[in-house]
N, C-alpha and C positions, 0 to 999 in steps of 0.2 A: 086777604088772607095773610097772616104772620107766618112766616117760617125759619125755625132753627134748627142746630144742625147739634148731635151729638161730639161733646168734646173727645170723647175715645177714639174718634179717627186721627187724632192726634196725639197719639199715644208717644212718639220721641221728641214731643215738643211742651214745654211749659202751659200751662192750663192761661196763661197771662195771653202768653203770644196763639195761642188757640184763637183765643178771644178776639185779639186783633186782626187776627188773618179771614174770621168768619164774616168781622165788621167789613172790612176790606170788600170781601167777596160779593156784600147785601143780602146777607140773613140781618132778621130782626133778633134774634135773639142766640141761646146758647144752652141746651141742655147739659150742665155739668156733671160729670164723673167723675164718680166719687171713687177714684183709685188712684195709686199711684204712676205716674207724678203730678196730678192734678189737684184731686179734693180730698184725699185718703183721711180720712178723720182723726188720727195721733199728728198729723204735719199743719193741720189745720189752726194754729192758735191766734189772737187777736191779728197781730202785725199780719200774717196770710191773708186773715179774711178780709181784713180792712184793704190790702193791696190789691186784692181779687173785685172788689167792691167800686176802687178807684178807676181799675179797668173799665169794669161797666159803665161808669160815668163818663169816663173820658172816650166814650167810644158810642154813648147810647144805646149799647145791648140793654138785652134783658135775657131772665133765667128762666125759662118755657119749665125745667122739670129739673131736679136733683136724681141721679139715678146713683144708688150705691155699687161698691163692685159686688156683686150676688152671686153669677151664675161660676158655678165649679166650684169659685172660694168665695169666701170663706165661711157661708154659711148654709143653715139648714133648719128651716122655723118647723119641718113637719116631721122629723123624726121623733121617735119615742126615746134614744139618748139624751135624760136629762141635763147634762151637761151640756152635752152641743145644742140644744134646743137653748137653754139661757143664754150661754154665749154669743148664740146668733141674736137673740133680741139683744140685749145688751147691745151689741154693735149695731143694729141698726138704729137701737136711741141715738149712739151718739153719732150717728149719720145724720139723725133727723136734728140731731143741737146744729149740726154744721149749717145745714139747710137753712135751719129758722134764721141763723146767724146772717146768712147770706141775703136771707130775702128768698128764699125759691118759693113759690107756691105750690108743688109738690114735691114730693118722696114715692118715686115708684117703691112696691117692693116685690119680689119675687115670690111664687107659692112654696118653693121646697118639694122633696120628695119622699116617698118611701125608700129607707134601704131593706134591703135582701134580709126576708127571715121576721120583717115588720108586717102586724097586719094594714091593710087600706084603712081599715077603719079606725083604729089604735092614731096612725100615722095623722090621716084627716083631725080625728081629735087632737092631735099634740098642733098644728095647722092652726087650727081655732086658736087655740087658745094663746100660743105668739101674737096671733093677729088682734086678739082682745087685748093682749097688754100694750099692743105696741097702738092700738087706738085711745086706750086708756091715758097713756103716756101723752098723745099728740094731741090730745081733745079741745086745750085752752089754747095750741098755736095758732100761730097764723098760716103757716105751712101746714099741707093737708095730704093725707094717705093714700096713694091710687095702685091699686092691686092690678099687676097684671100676666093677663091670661098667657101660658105661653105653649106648648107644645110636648109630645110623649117623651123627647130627649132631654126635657127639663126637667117636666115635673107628671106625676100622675093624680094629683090635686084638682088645678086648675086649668082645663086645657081649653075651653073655646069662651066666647062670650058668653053666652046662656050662664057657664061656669062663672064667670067673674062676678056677672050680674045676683046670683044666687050666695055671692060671699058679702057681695056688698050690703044687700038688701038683708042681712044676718045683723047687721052691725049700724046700718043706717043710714040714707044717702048725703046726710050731712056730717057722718064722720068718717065715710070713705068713700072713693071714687072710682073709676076704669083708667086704666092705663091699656090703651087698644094697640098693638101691633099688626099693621096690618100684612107685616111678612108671616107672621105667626098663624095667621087666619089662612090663607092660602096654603099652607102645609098642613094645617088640620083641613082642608077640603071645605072650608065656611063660606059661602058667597059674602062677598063686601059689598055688595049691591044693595043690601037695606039694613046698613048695619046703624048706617048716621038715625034713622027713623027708629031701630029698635033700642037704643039707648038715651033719647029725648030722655030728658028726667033727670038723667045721670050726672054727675061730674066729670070729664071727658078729656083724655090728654091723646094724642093718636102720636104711635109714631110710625114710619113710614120709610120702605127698604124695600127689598126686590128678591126673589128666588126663583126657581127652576122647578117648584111644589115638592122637589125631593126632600132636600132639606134647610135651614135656617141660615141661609147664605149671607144676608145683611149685603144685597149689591145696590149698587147705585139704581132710583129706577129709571125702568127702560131697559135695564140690559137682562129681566129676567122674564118671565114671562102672564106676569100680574096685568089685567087690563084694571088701571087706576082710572078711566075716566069718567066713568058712571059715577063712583064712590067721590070724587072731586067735585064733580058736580050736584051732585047731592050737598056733600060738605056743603060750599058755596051757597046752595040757595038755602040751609035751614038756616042759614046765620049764625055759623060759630064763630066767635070771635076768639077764639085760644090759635094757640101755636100749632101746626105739622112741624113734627119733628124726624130729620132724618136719622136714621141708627146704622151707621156702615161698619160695616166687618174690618177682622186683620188683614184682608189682602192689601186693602187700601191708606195701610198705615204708610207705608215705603213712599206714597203719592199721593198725598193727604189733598193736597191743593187742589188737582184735577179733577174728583169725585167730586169736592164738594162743589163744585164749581156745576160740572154737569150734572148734578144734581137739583140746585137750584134750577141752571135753568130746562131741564124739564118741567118744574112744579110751577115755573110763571108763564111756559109756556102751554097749561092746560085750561 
C-alpha cells in the first residue's frame, strides 16, 4: 500500500519543506494543495513549479492527488449566478494547468451548492454543466478529474457515493473518476464496508481522516470513532495500487509533525 499525506496540514510551512518533512517521516508520496502558501495557481509560474518538481526528485515523492482550495472559497460550479459559476470554472482550469504542469494524476473537484432562494434543480443544472466544461477542457491531459462526494455542510449535490457514482457515469468513466473520503462516508451514515467492491470499475483516489459521525472533523485515525479495518483490508486484498491519502484538519496545523507521524503509523500498522 502507498500512502500520502495531504500538504494542508502544513499550512505555516512552505509546500517545499512539506515535502521534505513528509519524505522524512515515510509517506510515499504528497497530495498537493492548491492554496496558499503552497500550489495557489497565480504564485504558481515556471521557476515554482520546476522547484516544486526538484523537490520531488530529490526526495523520491510522488503526487497521489492535486486538490484545489474549494471548500468555503473561492468557488461555486453549482450556483445559477452566472458570473460566479464561470469564475469558478475559470479557476479551476487554471488549477488543473498547474496540476498537469506538476505531473499530478488527479484534480479533485468539489460539487458546489445551492444558495438560498435557488432551486435544486436549476442549481444541479448549473453543476452539470461546470463539470462538462471542466471535463471538456481536461479530456486531452494527462491529469485526470475525480469528483468528490462530500456531505450536507458542503454541498447538497453530491452527498454519498451512489451520488458520485451517478456524476461519473453522466460523463464517462474515462473522463472522470471518485475521489472517496472516507471521513465524509461516516457522517453521511454510509458503511465502508463494501465500498472498495461497489466502486470496482471506477477510477479511484480514497482519502482518509477520522470523526466523531457528528461532523467533518478531519482527525488523525484512530482518535475518532471510524472502524477502518474492514475497509483496509478489503482495500488490500482487491489490489489497489493508488495512494491513501490522509486529509487532517486545522487543529493540527500548530503540530503538523505529530499527526502525521501517528498517522502513518496507524495505516502500516493495519
Amino acid at each position: 500500500m502507498k500512502y500520502s499525506q495531504s500538504t494542508f496540514v502544513y499550512f505555516r510551512y512552505s509546500l517545499e519543506e512539506a515535502i521534505r518533512r513528509l519524505a522524512k517521516y515515510g509517506y510515499h508520496g504528497v497530495e498537493i494543495w492548491g492554496g496558499r502558501p503552497h500550489a495557489y495557481w497565480e504564485d504558481m509560474d515556471d521557476a515554482r513549479i520546476e522547484k516544486i518538481k526538484n523537490v520531488l526528485k530529490e526526495t523520491g515523492m510522488k503526487i497521489s492527488n492535486f486538490i484545489p482550495a474549494q471548500f468555503r472559497y473561492p468557488t461555486n460550479i453549482a450556483t445559477t449566478d452566472e458570473q460566479i459559476r464561470k469564475n469558478s470554472v475559470q479557476y479551476l482550469k487554471n488549477n488543473i494547468d498547474v496540476a498537469e504542469k506538476l505531473g499530478a494524476p488527479y484534480v479533485s473537484l468539489c460539487p458546489g451548492f445551492s444558495l438560498q432562494g435557488e432551486k435544486l434543480a436549476d442549481s444541479r443544472k448549473a453543476m452539470i454543466t461546470s463539470l462538462g466544461e471542466l471535463v471538456e477542457y481536461a479530456k486531452d491531459l494527462n491529469t485526470k478529474l475525480i469528483v468528490e462526494p462530500a456531505h450536507a455542510m458542503e454541498t447538497d449535490h453530491v452527498l454519498t457515493v451512489d451520488h458520485g457514482m451517478e456524476v461519473v457515469d453522466a460523463f464517462g468513466k474515462e473522463n472522470m473518476g471518485l475521489c472517496i473520503d472516507i471521513g465524509h462516508m461516516h457522517v453521511n451514515k454510509e458503511s465502508i464496508v463494501n465500498v472498495v467492491d461497489k466502486v470496482q470499475g471506477y477510477t479511484v483516489h480514497y482519502h482518509m481522516d477520522d470523526n466523531n459521525g457528528g461532523s467533518d472533523d478531519h482527525l488523525v485515525p484512530g482518535e475518532g470513532k471510524i472502524d477502518f479495518d474492514i475497509f483496509l483490508t478489503n482495500l488490500k486484498n482487491s489490489g489497489y495500487e493508488g495512494f491513501l491519502a490522509v486529509e487532517l484538519g486545522w487543529g493540527y496545523t500548530v503540530d503538523p509533525d505529530n499527526a502525521v507521524k501517528k498517522s502513518l503509523e496507524f495505516l502500516m500498522n493495519r
